[in-house]
N, C-alpha and C positions, 0 to 999 in steps of 0.2 A: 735726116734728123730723126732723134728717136721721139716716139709718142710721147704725151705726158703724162698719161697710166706707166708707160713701160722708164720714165725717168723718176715719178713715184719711187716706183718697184726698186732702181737703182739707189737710190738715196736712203730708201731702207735697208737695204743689202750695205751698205755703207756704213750706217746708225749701228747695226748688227757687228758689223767688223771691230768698230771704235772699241764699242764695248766691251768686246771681246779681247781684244788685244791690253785695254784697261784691265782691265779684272782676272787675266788668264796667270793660275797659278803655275810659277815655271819646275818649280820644284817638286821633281818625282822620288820616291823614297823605295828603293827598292831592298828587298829582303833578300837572306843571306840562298831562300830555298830557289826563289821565283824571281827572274828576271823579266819585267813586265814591259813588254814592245807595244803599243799599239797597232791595231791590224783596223785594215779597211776591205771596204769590199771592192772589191777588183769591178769599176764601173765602167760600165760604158759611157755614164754620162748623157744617157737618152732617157725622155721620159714615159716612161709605160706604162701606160693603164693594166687592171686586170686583166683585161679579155684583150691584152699583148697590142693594144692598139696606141697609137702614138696619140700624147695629150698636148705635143708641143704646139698646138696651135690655138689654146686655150690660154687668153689673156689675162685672165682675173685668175690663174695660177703659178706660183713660183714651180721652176723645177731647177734640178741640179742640185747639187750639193752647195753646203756654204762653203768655201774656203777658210773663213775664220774661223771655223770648227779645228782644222789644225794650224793656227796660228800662223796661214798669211795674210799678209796685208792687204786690203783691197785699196784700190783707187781706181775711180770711174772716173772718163770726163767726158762733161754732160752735151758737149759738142762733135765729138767723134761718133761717125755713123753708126749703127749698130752693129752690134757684133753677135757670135754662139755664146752662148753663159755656158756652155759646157766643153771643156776641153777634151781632145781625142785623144782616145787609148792608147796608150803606149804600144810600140809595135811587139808584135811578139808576147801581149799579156790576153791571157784566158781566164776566164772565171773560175778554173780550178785553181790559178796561182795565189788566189786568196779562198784559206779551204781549212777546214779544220780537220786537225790531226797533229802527230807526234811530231814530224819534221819541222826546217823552216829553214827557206834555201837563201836569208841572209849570213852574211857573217857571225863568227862564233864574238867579235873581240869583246872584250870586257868595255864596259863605259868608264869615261875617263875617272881617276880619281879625284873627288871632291875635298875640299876644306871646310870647315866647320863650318864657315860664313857665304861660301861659295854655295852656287846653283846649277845645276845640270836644264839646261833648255836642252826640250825636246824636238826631233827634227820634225820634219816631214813625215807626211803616210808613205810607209814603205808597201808599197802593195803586193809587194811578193812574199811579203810575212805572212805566215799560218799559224791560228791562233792552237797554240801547245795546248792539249789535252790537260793540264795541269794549271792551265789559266783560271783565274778569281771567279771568272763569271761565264766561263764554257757552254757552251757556244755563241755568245756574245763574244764579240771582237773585246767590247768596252763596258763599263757598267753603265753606260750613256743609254746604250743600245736597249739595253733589258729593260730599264727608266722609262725608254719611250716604249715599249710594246707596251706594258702596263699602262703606262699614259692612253694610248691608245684604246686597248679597252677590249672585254671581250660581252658576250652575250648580252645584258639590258646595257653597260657599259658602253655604250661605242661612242668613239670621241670623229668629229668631222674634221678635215682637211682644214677649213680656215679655226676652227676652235685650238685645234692643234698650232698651229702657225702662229697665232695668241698666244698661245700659253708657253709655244717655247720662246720666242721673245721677251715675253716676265721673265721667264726664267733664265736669261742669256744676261738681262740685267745682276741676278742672282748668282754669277758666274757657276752655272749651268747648262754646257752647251749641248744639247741634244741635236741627234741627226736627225738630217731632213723629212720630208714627208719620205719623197721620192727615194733617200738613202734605203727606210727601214722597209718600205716593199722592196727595193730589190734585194734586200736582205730577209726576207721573208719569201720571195719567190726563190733564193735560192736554197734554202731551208728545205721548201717542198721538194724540190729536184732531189736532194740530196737523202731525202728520207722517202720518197716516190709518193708523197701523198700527190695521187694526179688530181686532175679533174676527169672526168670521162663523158666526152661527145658523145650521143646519139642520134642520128637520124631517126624517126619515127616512121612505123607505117604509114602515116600521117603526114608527113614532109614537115613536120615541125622537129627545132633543136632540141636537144634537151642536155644535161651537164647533171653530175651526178659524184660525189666522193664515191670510194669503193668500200664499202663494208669488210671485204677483205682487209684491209689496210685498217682500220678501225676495229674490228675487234682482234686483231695481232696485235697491236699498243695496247687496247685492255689487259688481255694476257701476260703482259710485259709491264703494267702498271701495278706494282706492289699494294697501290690504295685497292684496287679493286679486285687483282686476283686473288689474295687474300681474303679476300669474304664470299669469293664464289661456290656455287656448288655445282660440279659438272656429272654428280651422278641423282638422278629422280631419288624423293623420298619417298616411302610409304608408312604414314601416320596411322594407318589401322582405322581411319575415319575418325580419327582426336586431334584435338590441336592444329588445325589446320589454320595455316595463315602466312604462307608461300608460295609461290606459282612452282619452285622446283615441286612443291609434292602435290602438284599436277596428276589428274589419271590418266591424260593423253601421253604426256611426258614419259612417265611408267610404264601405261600398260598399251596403246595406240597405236606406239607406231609401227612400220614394217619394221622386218628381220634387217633390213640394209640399214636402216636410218637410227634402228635404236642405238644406244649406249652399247659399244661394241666392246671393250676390254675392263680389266681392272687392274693392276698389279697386285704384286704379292711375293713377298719374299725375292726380291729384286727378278721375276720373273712377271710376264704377260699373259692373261687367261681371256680368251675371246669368246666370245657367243658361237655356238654351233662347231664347236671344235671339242674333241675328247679328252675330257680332263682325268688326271687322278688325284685320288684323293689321299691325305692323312693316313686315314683312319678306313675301316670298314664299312659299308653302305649295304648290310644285309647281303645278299652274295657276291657284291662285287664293289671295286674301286673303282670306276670308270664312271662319268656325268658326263653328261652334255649339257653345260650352261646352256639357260635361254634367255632370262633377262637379270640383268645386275640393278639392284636397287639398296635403298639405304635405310636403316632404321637402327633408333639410339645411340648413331657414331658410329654404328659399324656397318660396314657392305656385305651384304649378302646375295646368294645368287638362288634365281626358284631352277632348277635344274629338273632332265628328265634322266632315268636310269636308261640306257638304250636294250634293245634286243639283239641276238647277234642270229643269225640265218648263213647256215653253210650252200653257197653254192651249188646250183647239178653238175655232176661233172669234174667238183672242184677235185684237185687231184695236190695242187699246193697248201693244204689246209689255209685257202683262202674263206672271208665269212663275209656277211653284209653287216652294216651297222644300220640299224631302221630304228623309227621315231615314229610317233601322230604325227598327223599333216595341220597345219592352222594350230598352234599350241598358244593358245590366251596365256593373259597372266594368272586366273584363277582356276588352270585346269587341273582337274583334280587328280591326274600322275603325277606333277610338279612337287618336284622336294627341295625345300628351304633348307640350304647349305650354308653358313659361314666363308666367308672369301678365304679365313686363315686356314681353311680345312684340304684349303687346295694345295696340293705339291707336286706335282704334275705335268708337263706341256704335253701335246698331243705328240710330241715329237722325241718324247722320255719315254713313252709307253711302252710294251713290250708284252707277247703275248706268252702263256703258258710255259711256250717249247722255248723261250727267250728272243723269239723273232722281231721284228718291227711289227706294233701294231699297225702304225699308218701305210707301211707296204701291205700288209694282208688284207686291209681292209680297204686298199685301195684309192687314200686318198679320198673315199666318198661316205655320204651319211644318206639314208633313203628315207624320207618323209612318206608316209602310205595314210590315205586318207581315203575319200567315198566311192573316186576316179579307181580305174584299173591297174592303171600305168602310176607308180610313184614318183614322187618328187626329186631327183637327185641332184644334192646340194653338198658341195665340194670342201673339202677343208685343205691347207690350213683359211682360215678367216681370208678375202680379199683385201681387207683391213689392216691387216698384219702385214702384206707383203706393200699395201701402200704405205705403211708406217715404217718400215725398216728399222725396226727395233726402236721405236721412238714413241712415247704415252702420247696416247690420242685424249685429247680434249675433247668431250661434247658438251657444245654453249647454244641453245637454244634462246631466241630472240621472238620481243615481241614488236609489234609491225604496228605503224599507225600512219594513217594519212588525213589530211584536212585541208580545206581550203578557206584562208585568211585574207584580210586584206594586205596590199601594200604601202597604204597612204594610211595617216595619221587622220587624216578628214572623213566625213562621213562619205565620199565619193568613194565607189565599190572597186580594189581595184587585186583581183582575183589573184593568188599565188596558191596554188596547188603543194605540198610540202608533204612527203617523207622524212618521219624520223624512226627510232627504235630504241629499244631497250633493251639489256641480258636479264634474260628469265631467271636465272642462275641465280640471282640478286635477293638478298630480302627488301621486302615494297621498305623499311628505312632509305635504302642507299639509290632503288629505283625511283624512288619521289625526288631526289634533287637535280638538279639540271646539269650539274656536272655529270650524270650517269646517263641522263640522255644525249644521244645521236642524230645529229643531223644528215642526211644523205643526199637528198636533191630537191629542187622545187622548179617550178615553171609558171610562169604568169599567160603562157599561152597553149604547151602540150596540156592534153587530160590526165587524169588518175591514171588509167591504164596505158597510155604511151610513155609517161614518166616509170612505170614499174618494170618495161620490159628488160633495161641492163641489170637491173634489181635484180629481176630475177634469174636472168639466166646466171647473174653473178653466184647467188641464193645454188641454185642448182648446182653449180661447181664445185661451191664449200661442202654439199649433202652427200656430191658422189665420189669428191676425190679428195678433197681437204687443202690447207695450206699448211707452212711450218708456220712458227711464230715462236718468240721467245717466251719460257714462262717465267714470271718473279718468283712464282711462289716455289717450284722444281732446281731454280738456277739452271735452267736447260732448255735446248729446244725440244717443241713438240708438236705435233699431227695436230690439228684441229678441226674441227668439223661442225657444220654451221645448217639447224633446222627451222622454220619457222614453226613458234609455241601455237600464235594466235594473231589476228588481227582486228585491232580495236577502229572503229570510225561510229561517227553519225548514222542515221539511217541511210538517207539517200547515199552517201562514201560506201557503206558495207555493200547497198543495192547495187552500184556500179561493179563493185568488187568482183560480187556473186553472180552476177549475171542475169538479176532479177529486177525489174521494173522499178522508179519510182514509188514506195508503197504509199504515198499520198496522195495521187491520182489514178492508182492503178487496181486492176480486178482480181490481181496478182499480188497482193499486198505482204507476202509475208517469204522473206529469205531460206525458213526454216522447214515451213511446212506447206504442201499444197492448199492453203486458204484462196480457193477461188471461188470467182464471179463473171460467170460468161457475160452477162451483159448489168450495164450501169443499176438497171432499174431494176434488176433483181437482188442487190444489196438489201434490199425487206423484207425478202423472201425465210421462211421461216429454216429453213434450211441453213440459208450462210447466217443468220443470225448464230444457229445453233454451234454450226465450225468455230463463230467468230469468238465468241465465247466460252470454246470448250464443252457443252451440253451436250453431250452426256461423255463424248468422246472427241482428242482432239483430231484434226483431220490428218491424214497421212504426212509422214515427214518424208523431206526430199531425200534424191539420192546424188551425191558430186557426181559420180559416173554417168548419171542419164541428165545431168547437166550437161556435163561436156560434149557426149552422145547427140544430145537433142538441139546443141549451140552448132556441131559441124551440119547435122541433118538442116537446119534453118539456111545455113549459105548454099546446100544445095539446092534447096530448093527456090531458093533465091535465083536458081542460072536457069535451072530447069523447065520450072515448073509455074503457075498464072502469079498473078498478085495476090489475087482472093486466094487461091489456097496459100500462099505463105501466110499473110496473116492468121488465116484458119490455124494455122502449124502455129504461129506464135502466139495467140491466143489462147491455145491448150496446152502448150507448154507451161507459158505461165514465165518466158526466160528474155532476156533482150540483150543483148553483147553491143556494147557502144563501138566499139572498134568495127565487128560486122556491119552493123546499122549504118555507121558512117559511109564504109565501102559501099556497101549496094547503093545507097544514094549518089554517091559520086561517080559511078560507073555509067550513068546517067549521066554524066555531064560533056565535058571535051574528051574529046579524042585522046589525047595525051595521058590523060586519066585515066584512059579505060585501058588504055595500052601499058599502062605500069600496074595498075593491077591485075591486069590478065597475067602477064610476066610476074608476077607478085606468087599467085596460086598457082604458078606451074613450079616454079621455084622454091621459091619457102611458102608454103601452105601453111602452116606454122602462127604464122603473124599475121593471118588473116581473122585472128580471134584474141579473143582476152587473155593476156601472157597467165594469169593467174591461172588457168585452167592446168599449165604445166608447172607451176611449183608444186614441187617436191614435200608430201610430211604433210603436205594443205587441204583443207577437206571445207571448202566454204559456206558449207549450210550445216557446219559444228565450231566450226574455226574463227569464225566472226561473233564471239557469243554479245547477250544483250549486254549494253553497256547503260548504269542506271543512274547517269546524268542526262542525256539525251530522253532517256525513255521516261526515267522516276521523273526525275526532278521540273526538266525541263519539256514534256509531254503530260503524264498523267495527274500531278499535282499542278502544273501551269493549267492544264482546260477545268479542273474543278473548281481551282481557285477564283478565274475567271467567271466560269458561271456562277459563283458563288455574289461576290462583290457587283457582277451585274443585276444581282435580285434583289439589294438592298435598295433600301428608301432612303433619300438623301439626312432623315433624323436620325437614322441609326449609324450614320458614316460616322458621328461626332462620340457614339459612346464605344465604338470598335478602339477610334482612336484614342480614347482614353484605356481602352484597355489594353492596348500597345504601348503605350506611358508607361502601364503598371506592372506591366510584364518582367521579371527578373530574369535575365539573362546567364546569371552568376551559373557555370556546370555546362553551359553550353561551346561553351571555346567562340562565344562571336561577339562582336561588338554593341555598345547599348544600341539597341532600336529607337529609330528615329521616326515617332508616332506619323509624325505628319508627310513623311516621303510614303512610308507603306500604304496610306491611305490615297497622297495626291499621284503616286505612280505606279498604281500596280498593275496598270499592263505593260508595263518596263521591265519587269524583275529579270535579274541573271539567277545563275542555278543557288548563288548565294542566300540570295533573298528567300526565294524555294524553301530552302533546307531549312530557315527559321520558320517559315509559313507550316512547311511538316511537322514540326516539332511544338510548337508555338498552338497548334489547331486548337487542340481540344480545350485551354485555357482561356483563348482569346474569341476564338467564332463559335463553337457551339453553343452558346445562348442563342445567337442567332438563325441555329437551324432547324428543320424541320426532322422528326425522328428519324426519316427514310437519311436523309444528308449525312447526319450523325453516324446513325450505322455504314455508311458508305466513308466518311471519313476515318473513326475507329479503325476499320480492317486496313486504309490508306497508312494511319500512322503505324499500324501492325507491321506493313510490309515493308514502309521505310523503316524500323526499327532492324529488322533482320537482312533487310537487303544492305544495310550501311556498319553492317560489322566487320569485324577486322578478325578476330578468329571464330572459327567456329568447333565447339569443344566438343559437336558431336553430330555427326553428318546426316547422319539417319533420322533422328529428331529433330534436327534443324530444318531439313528438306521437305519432313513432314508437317511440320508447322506452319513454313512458308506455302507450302502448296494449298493446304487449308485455308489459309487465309488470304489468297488470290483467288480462290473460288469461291469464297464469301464475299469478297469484294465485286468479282465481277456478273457475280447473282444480283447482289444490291444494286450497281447501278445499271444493272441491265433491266431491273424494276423501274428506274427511275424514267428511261427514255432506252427505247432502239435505238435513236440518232447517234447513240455513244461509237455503234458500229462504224460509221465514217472515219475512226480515231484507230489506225494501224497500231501506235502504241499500246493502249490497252490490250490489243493482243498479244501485243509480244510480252508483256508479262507470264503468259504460260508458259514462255520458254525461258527463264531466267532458272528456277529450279534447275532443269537439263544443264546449261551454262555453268552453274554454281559447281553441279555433281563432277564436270569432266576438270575444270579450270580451280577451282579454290575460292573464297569469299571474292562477292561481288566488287570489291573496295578495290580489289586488285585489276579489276578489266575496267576499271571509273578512269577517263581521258582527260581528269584537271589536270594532270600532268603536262600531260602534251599539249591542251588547252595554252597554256599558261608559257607554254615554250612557242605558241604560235605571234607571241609579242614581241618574244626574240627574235624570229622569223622578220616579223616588219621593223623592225629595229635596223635591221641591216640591209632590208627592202630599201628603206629610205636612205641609206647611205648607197648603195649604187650609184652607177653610175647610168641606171635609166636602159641603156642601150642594150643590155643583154644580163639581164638581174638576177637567171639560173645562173650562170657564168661566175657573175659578181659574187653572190651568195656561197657559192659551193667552193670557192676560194677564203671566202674568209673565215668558213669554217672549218675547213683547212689548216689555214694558222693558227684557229684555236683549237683544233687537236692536236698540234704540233707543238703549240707551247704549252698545252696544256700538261701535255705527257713532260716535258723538260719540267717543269715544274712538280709534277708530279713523282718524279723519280724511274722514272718509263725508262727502260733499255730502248732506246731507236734502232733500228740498222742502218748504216751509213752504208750506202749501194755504191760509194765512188770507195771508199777504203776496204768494202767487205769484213762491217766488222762490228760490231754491237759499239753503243757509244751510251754514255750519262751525262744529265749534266752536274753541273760542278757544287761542293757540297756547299757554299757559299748559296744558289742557287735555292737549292732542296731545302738549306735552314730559313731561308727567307721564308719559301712555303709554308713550313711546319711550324714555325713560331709568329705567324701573322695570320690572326682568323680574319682581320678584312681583306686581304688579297686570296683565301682560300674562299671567303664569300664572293668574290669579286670574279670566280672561277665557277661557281654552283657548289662548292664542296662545304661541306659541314659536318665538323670533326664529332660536332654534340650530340649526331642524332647516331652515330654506328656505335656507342657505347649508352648507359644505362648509368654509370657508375656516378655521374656530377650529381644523380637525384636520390632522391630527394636533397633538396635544400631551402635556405633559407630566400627568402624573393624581399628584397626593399631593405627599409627599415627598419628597428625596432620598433620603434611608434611608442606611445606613452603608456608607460611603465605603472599597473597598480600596484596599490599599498601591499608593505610586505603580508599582511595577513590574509590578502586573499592569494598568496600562493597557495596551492596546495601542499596538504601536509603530508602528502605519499609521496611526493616529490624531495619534498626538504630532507624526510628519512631517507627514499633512496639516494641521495644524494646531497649528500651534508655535508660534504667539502668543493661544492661549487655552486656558482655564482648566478644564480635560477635570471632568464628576461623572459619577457613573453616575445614572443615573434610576431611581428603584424600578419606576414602570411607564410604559405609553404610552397613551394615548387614541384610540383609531384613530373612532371614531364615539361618539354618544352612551349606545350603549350595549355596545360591544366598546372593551375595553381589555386588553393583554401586559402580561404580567408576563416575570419570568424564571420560564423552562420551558416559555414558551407556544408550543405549535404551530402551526407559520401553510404555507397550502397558497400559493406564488406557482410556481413554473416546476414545482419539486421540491419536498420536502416536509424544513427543518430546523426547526432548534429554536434559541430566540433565549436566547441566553448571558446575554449583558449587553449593557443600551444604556446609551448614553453620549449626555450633555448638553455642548457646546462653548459657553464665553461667554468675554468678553472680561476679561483680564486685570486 
């Protein structure tokens, strides 16, 4: 006999049918272009969780498909044993037999003809129908199917399994029949097969799982996404030190990297010019046409390249009038032989050349280019480009990514429940289009591997893209192309960057600082006048590290770990000043069972490799530059959260009442934040998020300085200096910006180094010395600021809780998955279809739904309002009440005597600054806007 849960279940499945069969419109109307089949997905009829495990034995879930979705009849009877709810696959049917593409291996016949009164009932799912590339809703079988993915939900969106099972029920009432839970995952698992977004397994050195999407796969759909690759920039800018306010015109980007990793080609005149290959030129170049590009960069719209003129040296001996081509060895970007050429000035390939006598230059010259620098013996370095021969005539992409990692909760509760989380960004981007969540990337997470066992497929992936590239469709080319994949920079926390880098906890350690050797050999000499002075900066700051003798001093520390006593390792890791969580682990555990020791002995004989921080081998990564400060962590939430603190800790409980009255009074209007709420900032301010911060910085000098003593004041002062400069968005001139800010971090850390030594205990405080350095390689501070990411670690638990618990990297790295997979259909993404071999779109039905619905582009992270400029100014609200005609103005009336004068309540200047009347606005001088006025036509 069946349970009475599972005859419930029945009697709903029943309720479900009636309805269905009541309300189901028979009548299809087909058009003269598009004959519309309905198609299913070729099911097995099993029920599968994400991490491929069977959920059939889970009571309190329906699976299967409904039947009355295609109008058969159910009847249950509540006395017959139990039975399968799922019928067995037809023999001879594969999941490819329901598949999208051109074909479709039913009958061609026509459908009967109708009478004017007459109806066409629809049959059965024919499961060996393939949805025609020409279908309404491509790659939807149905437009049911695309209803319910939306239904479902992506990023803060996500809809649960019983919320959904509700709401398609209403909706069934609504003759609305949506497929099942269970339908639309396996129609989204077969999606990913079909477009190869995998998941990818790892073992860890560690013996823990890990699951990970491939960035590969991820930034080929960008490239292929017309939202995005249209606004990229895949070549460095160089702003001349003006106007800077983009991570492309970066100086690591530019000028940083090696010869392999930089920006290798440009086009031109439907021809390819590569780095360290023999160009000609146009035009004359004082005695010769021949260049060696070195690096290609961009300025006012155009591409230019800094080039060296080569020298030619005739062989001893030479008898073929063969010659050498030589160069300087180590060629910077600001060397002073380098000549700034035009890209148009090239006409050229190394391969056009021809010398004197008409010969082949590249045979006479062998093929090689000889770098001579301080060494005896020169550099020889081979053309054409390796680049070139991996590109096979195809434009190489260079998309450099910024990297972030954090660890969030997975529960909604205050119970801590740890998930580890890479995501990323294209550099390439302006911070517009890199702030929304549709342009960040999801990669992997773990609620049990660390930081560094979760990055190791990362990177070797990372390394792949650096040394050898992928293809990928471009939107903006209409073609395929080479892509090549470097990391910009990595953003984290303190403690994240210190794992990263291979540097101690800097809140408990003697070793506190990632950038610079700021040590302390022992605890109690933190007072010592000495590290006071390092800590500080006085008079100079202390030595900066070097990644090489990182790396160097991270393998010497595991030898000596097999080698050599206890006392002397620590001695070695204490002057180091370095800790590798991945080594640490092992040497402790080799201590342990047998088993253990015996896999990591086999470990170091074999890959030696993975006996350390994977970050030590990315490629383009330089972790005591590459990690710059990031000034929510440091500003916000470090050096303004402990002043503020000690500030509201010195007050008397009578003076708490006139702060908060002067948090009441405080105007907020010009700030972009909401009114202050006197009585929370006084009853919680050792609660504050970075938000609260940021009014607290800004808000200072109005609302606490009455309260302070002159030393506090001068130490707040240089506080709001820094936060003034450090939270800009461009900076219109590098060199007096750099100077200003530096100025005023050593005013600052003069004053409160007056105020108490104890400040030394406060790792952030120092790292403000190194935010200048940061600013100079990377571009304003605002751009390496992690709310972004912060703010995407909600999404992260959003989909934590929808797991299914048992394996929640697994879980997670799937469903983002499907939202890059429908994201990109949506978006107008060329896919590649790996079963057809063949670029695929979805359908323009699809695309206009996109484009003409801003809450399902919200609903996505996309926001059409912020990559244009052109909606603003505008009018915000109302008119509001309208004064008498004689206080219009009367330059108004004349300019404009044949329209219809209102006043405007406010103005819209961006999407998130808007005037009122009263509002102060800083343009030449500084007034105050009265009244604005609306002119329309009579």
């Amino acid at each position: 006999m069946t349970s009475l849960k599972h005859q419930d279940k029945l009697k709903q499945l029943a309720f479900l049918s009636e309805e269905a069969q009541r309300n189901r419109q028979d009548n299809l109307n087909y058009s003269d272009n598009y004959r519309h089949t309905p198609s299913e997905v070729a099911d097995d009829n099993s029920s599968l969780g994400q991490n491929g495990e069977s959920d059939l034995d889970d009571e309190d879930e329906d699976v299967g498909m409904d039947p009355a979705d295609w109008g058969y009849p159910l009847h249950f009877d509540p006395n017959e044993e139990e039975k399968e709810e799922e019928e067995e696959e037809e023999p001879g049917m594969s999941y490819w037999d329901w598949h999208w593409g051109n074909e479709t291996s039913a009958s061609n016949e026509e459908p009967p003809t109708l009478g004017p009164n007459q109806s066409y009932t629809q049959p059965g799912p024919q499961r060996s129908r393939r949805v025609p590339a020409n279908a309404p809703w491509y790659p939807f079988p149905t437009k049911e199917y695309m209803i319910a993915s939306l239904i479902l939900g992506y990023l803060h969106n996500v809809m649960s399994r019983t919320m959904y099972n509700h709401l398609r029920l209403i909706l069934t009432v609504c003759v609305v029949n949506l497929p099942h839970w269970d339908t639309i995952r396996r129609f989204r698992a077969k999606l990913r097969e079909m477009t190869k977004v995998d998941v990818v397994e790892n073992q860890t050195v560690l013996s823990n799982r890990t699951f990970s999407l491939s960035a590969k796969n991820i930034i080929a759909n960008e490239l292929a996404n017309p939202l995005v690759v249209n606004h990229m920039e895949f070549v460095p800018h160089d702003p001349q030190g003006h106007d800077i306010h983009a991570l492309y015109q970066s100086r690591k980007w530019r000028e940083d990297l090696p010869r392999n990793l930089r920006v290798p080609m440009v086009t031109h005149g439907g021809k390819h010019f590569y780095i360290y290959e023999p160009v000609g030129l146009a035009s004359q170049l004082g005695d010769s046409r021949v260049v060696v590009p070195i690096f290609f960069f961009k300025q006012g719209g155009n591409i230019y390249s800094k080039c060296i003129k080569p020298k030619y040296i005739t062989p001893r001996n030479c008898l073929q009038r063969e010659f050498d081509i030589c160069i300087p060895d180590s060629i910077h970007f600001n060397h002073p032989d380098l000549v700034v050429i035009p890209v148009q000035e090239f006409q050229m390939i190394y391969s056009e050349l021809v010398t004197f006598h008409g010969e082949s230059f590249f045979e006479k010259s062998r093929g090689k280019i000889f770098a001579f620098g301080e060494g005896s013996f020169p550099e020889e370095i081979s053309y054409p480009n390796p680049w070139r021969i991996r590109a096979q005539n195809k434009v190489i992409r260079h998309v450099p990514i910024t990297l972030y990692a954090d660890d969030t909760s997975g529960n909604q509760s205050k119970r801590w429940n740890k998930h580890v989380s890479y995501c990323f960004t294209l550099s390439g981007l302006s911070p517009k289009l890199t702030n929304m969540e549709y342009n960040c990337h999801f990669i992997a997470t773990s609620n049990q591997a660390g930081p560094l066992e979760i990055a190791e497929p990362i990177i070797a992936e990372l390394n792949e893209l650096a040394t050898h590239g992928s293809v990928a469709y471009d939107a903006q080319l209409g073609q395929e192309v080479l892509f090549m994949v470097i990391p910009l920079c990595f953003l984290a926390d303190s403690p994240m960057a210190a794992e990263i880098t291979n540097t101690p906890n800097p809140g408990t350690s003697n070793n506190p600082c990632r950038v610079c050797h700021l040590q302390c050999p022992q605890g109690e000499e933190k007072s010592t006048l000495k590290y006071l002075q390092d800590f500080f900066g006085h008079p100079n700051m202390p030595q900066g590290r070097d990644w090489r003798s990182t790396i160097a001093n991270t393998k010497t520390l595991w030898i000596c770990s097999q080698t050599e006593t206890q006392k002397e390792f620590e001695r070695k890791h204490q002057l180091y000043g370095i800790k590798d969580r991945i080594t640490f682990e092992l040497i402790s555990r080799k201590h342990g069972w047998m088993d253990e020791r015996l896999r990591i002995i086999q470990l170091a004989s074999f890959s030696p490799n993975r006996l350390y921080n994977p970050f030590l081998y990315l490629l383009a990564f330089d972790g005591c530059q590459d990690t710059p400060v990031e000034i929510l962590h440091v500003i916000l939430l470090g050096v303004v959260k402990y002043l503020w603190k000690d500030f509201m800790g010195q007050l008397k409980p009578a003076q708490l009442h006139e702060i908060e009255a002067r948090w009441s009074a405080f105007q907020t209007d010009g700030l972009n934040v909401a009114p202050i709420q006197a009585k929370y900032m006084i009853a919680h301010y050792k609660s504050f998020v970075g938000k609260e911060f940021r009014v607290v910085l800004q808000a200072a000098p109005f609302v606490l300085f009455p309260f302070m003593t002159n030393e506090q004041r001068e130490v707040w002062t240089d506080l709001c200096y820094i936060g003034s400069y450090a939270f800009q968005t461009h900076i219109f001139d590098m060199e007096s910006y750099i100077w200003n800010l530096t100025n005023h971090i050593r005013h600052f850390l003069y004053g409160i180094s007056k105020m108490s030594g104890r400040w030394a205990n406060k790792p952030k405080l120092h790292m403000l010395l190194h935010l200048p350095g940061s600013i100079r390689r990377f571009g304003p501070a605002s751009l390496l600021a992690t709310e972004k990411f912060e703010s995407f670690n909600g999404i992260v638990r959003t989909h934590a809780i929808h797991s299914n618990r048992k394996s929640p990297g697994k879980d997670l790295a799937i469903s983002f998955g499907d939202f890059q997979i429908e994201r990109a259909l949506f978006s107008g993404t060329r896919l590649y279809d790996h079963k057809d071999k063949r670029y695929f779109q979805a359908s323009q039905g699809i695309l206009d739904l996109f484009t003409n619905n801003p809450l399902i582009q919200q609903s996505l992270g996309y926001n059409a309002d912020l990559i244009s400029s052109s909606n603003y100014p505008c009018q915000h609200g109302h008119y509001g009440p309208q004064p008498p005609e004689d206080q219009i103005s009367v330059r108004l009336k004349t300019k404009f005597p044949n329209s219809n004068i209102k006043k405007v309540a406010a103005i819209k200047l961006s999407s998130k600054e808007i005037l009122r009347g009263g509002s102060w606005v800083l343009v030449s001088i500084i007034y105050t806007i009265i009244l604005k006025w609306h002119m329309g036509n009579n």
